[in-house]
N, C-alpha and C positions, 0 to 999 in steps of 0.2 A: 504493500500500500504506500509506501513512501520510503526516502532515504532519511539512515537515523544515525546524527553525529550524537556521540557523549565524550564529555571530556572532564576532568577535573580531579584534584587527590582529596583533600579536605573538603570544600563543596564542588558538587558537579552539578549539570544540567544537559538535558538532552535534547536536541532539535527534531524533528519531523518534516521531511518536506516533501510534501505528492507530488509525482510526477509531472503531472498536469498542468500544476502549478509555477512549474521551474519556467522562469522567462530567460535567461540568462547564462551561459555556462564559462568561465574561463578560469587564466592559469597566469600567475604575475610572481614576480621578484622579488625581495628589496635587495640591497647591497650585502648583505652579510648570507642570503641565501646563493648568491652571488658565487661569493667566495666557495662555500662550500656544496655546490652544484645541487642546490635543492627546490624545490618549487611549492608554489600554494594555489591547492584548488579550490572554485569559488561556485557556488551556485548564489541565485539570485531568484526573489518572486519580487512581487508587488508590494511587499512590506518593506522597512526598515529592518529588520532583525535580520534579515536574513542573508541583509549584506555585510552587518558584525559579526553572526556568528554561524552561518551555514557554508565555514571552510574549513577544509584537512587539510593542515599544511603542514611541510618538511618530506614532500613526496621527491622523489629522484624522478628525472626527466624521464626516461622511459617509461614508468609506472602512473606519474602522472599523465604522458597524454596516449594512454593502453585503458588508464579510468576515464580521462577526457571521451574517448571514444564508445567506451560500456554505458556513461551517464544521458551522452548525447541520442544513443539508440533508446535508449531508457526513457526519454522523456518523449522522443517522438511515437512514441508507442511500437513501435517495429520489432521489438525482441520480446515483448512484452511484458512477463518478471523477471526480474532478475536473478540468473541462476546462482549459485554457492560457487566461491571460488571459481568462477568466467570467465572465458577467455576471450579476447576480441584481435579479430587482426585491425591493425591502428591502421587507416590511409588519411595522408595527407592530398590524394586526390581534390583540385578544386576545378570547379565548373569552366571560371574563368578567374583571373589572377590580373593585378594590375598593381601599378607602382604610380606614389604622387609622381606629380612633373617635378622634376632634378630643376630646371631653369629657373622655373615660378621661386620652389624653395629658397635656391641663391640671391635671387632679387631679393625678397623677402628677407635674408640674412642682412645683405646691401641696404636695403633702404632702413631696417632697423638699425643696423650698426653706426649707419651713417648719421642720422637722428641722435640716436640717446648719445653718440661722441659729441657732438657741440653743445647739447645741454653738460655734457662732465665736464667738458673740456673749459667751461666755465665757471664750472664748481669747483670742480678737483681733477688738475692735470692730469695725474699718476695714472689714473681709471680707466683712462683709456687706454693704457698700454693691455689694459684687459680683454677687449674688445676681440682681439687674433683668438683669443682661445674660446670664446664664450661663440664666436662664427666653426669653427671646428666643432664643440662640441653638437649645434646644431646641426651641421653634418652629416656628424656619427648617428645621432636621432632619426635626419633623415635614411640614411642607410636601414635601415632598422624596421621601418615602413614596409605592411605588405598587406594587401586587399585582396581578399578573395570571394568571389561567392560558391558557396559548396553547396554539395545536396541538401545539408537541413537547414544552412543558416551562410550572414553574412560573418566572415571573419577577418579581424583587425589584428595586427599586430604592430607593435610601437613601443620608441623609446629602447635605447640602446645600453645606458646604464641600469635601467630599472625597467627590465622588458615585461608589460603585459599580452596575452594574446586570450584576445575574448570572440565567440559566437557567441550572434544575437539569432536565436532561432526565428526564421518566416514567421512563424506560427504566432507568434506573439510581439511582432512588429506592426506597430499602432499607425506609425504614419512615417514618411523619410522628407524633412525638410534640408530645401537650398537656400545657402546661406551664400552672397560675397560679400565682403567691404568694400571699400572706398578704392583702399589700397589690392584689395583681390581684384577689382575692377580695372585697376593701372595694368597688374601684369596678368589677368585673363583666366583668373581658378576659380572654383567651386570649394565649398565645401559641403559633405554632405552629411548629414547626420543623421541615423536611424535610431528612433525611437519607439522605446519600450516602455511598461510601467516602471521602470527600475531607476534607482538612484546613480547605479553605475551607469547604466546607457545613457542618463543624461549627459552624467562628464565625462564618458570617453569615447561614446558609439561618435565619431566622426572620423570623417573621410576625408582628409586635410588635401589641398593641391591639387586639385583634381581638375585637370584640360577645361576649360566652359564650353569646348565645343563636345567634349565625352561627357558630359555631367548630367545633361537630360536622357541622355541614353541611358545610362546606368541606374539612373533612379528609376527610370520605367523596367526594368530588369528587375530588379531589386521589386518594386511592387507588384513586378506577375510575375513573381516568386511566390510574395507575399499573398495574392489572388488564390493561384494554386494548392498554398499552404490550408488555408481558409475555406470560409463557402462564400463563391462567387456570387454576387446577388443578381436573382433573376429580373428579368423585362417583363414579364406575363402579366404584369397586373400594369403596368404602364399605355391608357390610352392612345390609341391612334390619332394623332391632330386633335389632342383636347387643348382649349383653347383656356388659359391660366387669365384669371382679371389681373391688368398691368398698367402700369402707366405707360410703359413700351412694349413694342411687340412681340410678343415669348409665344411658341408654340410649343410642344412635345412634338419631336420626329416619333416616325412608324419605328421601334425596332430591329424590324426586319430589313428595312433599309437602311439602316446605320453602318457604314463602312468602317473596318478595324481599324483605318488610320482616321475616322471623324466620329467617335463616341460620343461628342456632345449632344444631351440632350434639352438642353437648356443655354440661354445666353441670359446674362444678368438681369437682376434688376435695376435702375438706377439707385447710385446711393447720393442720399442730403449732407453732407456734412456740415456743410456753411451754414442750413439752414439750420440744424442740431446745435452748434455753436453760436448763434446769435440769441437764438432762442434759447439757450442755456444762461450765457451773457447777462438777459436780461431779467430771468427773472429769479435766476441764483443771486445776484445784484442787488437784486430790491429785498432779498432776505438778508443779505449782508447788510446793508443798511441798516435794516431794521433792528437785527442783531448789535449792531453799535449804539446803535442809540440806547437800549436796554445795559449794554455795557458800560457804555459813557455814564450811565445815572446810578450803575452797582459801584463804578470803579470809585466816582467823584461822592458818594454818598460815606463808601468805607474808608477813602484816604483823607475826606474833608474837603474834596475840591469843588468848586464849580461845577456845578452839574451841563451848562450850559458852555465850558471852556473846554471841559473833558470833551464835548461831545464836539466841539468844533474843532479840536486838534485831532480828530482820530476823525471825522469826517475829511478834513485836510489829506490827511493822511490815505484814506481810501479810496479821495478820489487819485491819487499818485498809482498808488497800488492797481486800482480798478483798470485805468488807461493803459498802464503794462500788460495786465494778463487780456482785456480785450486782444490788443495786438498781438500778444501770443497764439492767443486762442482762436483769432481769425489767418496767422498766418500758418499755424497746425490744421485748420480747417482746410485750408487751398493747399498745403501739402497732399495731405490725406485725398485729397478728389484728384489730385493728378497723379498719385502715387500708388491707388488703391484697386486691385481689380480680382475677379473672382467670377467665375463659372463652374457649374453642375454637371459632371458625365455620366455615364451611364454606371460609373464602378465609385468615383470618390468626387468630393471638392476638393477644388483647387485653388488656391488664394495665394496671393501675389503682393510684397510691397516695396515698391521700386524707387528709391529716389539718388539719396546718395550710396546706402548700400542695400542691396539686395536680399528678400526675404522670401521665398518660395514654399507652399507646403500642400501635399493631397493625402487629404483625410479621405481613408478606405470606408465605406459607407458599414462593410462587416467589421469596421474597430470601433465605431461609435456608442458610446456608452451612453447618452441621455442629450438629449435636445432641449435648449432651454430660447423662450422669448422675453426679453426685458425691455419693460418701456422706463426708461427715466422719469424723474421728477420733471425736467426741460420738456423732454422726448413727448410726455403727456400731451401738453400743451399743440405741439405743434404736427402732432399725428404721425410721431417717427419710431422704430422699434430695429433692436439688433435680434439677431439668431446667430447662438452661440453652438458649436458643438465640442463637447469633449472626450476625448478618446483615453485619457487615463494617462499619458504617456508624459516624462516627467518634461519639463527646460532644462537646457545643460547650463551648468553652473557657470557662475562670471570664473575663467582660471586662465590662465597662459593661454595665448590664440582665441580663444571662446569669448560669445558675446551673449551675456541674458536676455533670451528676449522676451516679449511679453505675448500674452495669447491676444493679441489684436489681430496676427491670421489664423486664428482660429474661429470670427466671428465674421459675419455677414453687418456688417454696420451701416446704421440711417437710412432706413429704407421706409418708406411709408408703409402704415399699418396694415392696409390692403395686400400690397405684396408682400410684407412679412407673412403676416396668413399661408398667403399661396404658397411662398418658400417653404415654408413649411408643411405645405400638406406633400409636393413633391420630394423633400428630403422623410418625408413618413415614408412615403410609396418606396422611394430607392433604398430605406433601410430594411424593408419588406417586412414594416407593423401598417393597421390601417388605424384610423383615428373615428371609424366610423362608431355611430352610437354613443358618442362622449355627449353628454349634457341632456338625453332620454334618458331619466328616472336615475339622476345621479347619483353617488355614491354618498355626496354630501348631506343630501334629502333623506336618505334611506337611514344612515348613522351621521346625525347632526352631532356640532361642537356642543359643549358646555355652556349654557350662558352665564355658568362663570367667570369663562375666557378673558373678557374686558373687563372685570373686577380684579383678577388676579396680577396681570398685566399691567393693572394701574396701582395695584399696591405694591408691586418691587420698584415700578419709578418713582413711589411716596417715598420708599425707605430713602431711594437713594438724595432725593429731591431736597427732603427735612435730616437727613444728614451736613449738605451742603448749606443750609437755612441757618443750622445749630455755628457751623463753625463760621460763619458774617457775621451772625449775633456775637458770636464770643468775640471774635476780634473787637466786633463797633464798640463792645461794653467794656474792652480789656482798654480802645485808645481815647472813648471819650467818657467812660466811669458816669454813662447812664443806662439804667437797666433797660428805660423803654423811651421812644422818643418818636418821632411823625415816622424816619427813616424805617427806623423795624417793622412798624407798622406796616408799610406802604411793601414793605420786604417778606410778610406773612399775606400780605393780601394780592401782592404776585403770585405766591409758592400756591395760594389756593385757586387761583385764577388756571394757572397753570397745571394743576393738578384736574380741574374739570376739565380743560382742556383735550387734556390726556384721555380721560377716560370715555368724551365724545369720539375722539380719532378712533380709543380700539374698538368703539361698539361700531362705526366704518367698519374698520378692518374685520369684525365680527361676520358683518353682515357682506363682506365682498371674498371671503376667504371660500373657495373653488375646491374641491379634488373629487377626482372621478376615475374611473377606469372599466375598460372594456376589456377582450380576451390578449389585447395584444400589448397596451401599454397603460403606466399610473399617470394623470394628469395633477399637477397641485399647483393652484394660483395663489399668490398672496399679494397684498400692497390697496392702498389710497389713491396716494400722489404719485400714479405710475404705477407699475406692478413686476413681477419675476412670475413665469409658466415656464416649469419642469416639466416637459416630457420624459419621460423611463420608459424604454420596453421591459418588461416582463423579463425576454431571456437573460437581460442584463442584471438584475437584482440579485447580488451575491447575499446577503442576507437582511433581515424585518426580526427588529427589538420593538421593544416597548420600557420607556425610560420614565422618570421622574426626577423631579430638581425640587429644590427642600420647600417651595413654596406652592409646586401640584403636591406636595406633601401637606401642605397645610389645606387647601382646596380641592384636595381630594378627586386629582384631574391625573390624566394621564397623555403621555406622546407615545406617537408611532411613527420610526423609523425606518427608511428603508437604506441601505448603504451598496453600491457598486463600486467599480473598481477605482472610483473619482473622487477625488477630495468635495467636490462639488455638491454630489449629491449627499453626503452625508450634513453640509449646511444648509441645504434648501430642499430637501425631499421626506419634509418630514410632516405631519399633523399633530400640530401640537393644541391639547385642552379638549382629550376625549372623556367621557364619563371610565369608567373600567370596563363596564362590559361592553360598550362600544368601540373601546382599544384594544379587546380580545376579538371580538368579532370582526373588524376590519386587519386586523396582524393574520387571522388566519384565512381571511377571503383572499388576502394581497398571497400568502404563502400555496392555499391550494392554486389557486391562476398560475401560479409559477410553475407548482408540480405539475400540471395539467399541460404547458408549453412544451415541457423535455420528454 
């Protein structure tokens, strides 16, 4: 059923980890293993633990890549248990095999060296005499470099002193983004990186150097691998010339006539950004405003000042502030529209963002883990909405060569609320869940919330509200040695202004809070001012809790969870403020529909 490390003299512990499970397999150095020609073997899942503690290290080279080779049959299922003492013939056969560009590299030594020598050479002479070794050693690193793709997985190998050599199995390759710089742009590489749920594939699944005119080839390689590994999603349920409401013209092509070099079956929708950003502008602005003025009259109330001086120098002040990030904000707006593009095929999305450096990514429609649509607080207002998808797959870490990026292509951004809809019901279809029958005889009507929900909700913002009330009062009394005075006054008749406040917003939220579900996926809406809709399929739901926090402890309410492979969904997929027996009976309707999918 699984591999089981133990280790320890005085306390031990023991791991477990299914086959099934394993996203990851490789084999790495440090310097002292080095010396004494030993290696460490690593598996890797979807968690953390499993990349501190699911490795046997101090294997010799032969043995470890004779296990590399038993483990890797092991998890593809192909050998199926593992026998006692097995023996495996090891092949280093790969599919196809390639090397970074040597030229790119040397540039890339060159324009670095050349660079950080003028900032030393201003700091500290000596430093640069360093520069000859610190281009060799990069090098030797390059030499070191070797890309393959094999039968089960992509394989890397890197770093000369501190050699790791890792597969990333198909199987469990979420998506493969192109990445260049500024500087990749001057001398003509790619980089690519294949992503998995793992911590390690963020920081080292890449493909450094890599020809720009070989880079699009080889990610499509790489992904119908990754196709073949998987299950290909089918067309059959894809209308012939159905006609999608647009503000431009989008049809669905026939299928049948779709050419293997023209899989598109969709061309964009138009995105607003400027309009998103203006309208954000203005009326984030006028809460900021508002916001100061409330501040101006706490600040100048507790330090003694002018209430009317405070407010005019922090008014001063924001209009300085406000005229900055306008212009920011509209000249990130006109980036983003000329920078930004994206298109639907018949197998993934693909999203693109182009300016100074390059951001390429296609998300496999069979990696997507839950579909989510968020309207802004702005967004509200001016009838705009994104559609995010996330596949579980981690960012690679800010480190040496690496750039953090943010999941901005992973989302469909400012699209009007009409063609969000549509995007969405066409990414439902290509995930092959239907969305049919959601909002006939909802799940919400059948097991409604608590109407304790907006009382409970408004008594943790009491606590924390007349916590913050207690210590204004203690300071005013500690710096003007009066126990009550108009100020306090006016300071308790906020807290309670603002505490009805509250508790109007949740009985809103009460009354606009959505979840549903059909045979194929969980819907859950929430929000006021704007709102967040979680789409989940069904096949994606790795497991459904039912939680309490010490204050459904006092009101006697209960949440239901559901958790996939996504950080995401475990903060937004959840129903929280059920009675008990309506958190029993919706945790086990959401768990049979699941057993009923497999």
């Amino acid at each position: 059923d699984g591999l089981v490390i133990g280790k320890g003299v005085i306390s031990t512990w023991r791991i477990t980890v299914p086959n099934h499970k394993v996203q990851d397999v490789y084999l790495d150095q440090d310097l002292l293993d080095r010396v004494f020609g030993l290696y460490d073997l690593h598996l890797s899942t979807a968690t953390g633990v499993s990349s501190r503690e699911a490795h046997i290290d101090g294997v010799s080279r032969e043995s470890a890549k004779e296990m590399r080779a038993l483990l890797l049959d092991w998890v593809s299922g192909e050998q199926g248990v593992m026998a006692q003492n097995q023996k495996v013939q090891v092949s280093e056969e790969a599919l196809k095999t390639f090397r970074p560009e040597r030229s790119a590299l040397l540039l890339r030594v060159a324009f670095s060296t050349f660079f950080t020598s003028l900032v030393f050479a201003v700091i500290f002479f000596p430093l640069v005499l360093l520069f000859p070794f610190i281009a060799i050693f990069m090098y030797l690193d390059y030499s070191a470099m070797r890309y393959e793709l094999r039968r089960n997985g992509v394989f890397i190998r890197t770093s000369f002193f501190f050699p790791k050599e890792s597969i990333y199995l198909y199987r469990n390759i979420q998506d493969v983004q192109s990445l260049q710089t500024m500087l990749d742009r001057i001398i003509g590489v790619h980089t690519l990186t294949v992503k998995t749920m793992t911590d390690v594939s963020a920081a080292n699944a890449n493909l450094m150097f890599i020809r720009s005119s070989d880079a699009p080839a080889i990610r499509e390689e790489i992904l119908s691998m990754v196709r073949k590994a998987g299950e290909a999603p089918s067309q059959a349920n894809i209308q012939v010339g159905t006609p999608i409401p647009s503000s431009g013209a989008m049809r669905i092509s026939a299928p049948s006539k779709i050419a293997p070099q023209m899989d598109l079956i969709a061309m964009p929708f138009q995105n607003h950004f400027m309009k998103s950003a203006i309208y954000g502008l203005l009326i984030n602005g006028a809460f900021v405003v508002l916001g100061c003025f409330f501040i101006s009259l706490l600040t100048g109330a507790v330090f003694g000042m002018s209430g009317i001086s405070s407010l005019l120098i922090l008014l001063f002040m924001l209009v300085l502030l406000g005229l900055g990030v306008a212009l920011l904000a509209c000249i990130r707006a006109y980036i983003a529209q000329i920078s930004y593009y994206y298109e639907i095929s018949k197998d993934y999305v693909k999203t693109r963002i182009k300016f100074i450096s390059v951001s390429e990514r296609q998300i496999p429609f069979s990696k997507v883990q839950d579909m989510e649509k968020l309207v802004s607080f702005s967004d509200s207002f001016c009838g705009l909405a994104d559609i995010k998808l996330e596949t579980g797959s981690k960012e690679y870490a800010a480190k040496a060569g690496a750039v953090s990026m943010s999941t901005e292509n992973e989302s469909v951004r400012s699209l009007a609320n009409s063609d969000a809809n549509a995007l969405k019901e066409i990414l439902a279809r290509q995930m092959l869940v239907s969305l049919k029958g959601l909002g006939v005889d909802s799940l919400v009507s059948r097991i409604p919330l608590s109407k304790k929900k907006p009382l409970k909700k408004t008594t943790g913002w009491a606590i924390c509200l007349f916590a913050l009330l207690f210590i204004l009062i203690a300071v005013r009394i500690l710096f003007s040695f009066s126990a009550l005075d108009l100020v306090i006054l006016s300071e308790i008749a906020i807290s309670i202004l603002a505490l009805g406040a509250k508790y109007l917003y949740e009985l809103e939220y009460y009354k606009r809070y959505h979840y549903d579900m059909n045979n194929d996926v969980l819907v859950i809406k929430k929000g006021v001012f704007g709102y967040r809709e979680i789409t989940v399929p069904l096949t994606k739901i790795q497991d459904v809790f039912v939680d309490r926090d010490i204050l459904d402890l006092v009101f006697d309410l209960y949440d239901v969870y559901i958790s996939t492979a996504t950080s995401r969904s475990i903060m937004n997929a959840h129903i929280d403020g059920l009675e008990e027996k309506g958190a029993e009976e919706t945790a086990l309707l959401i768990a049979r529909k699941i057993s009923e999918k497999k």
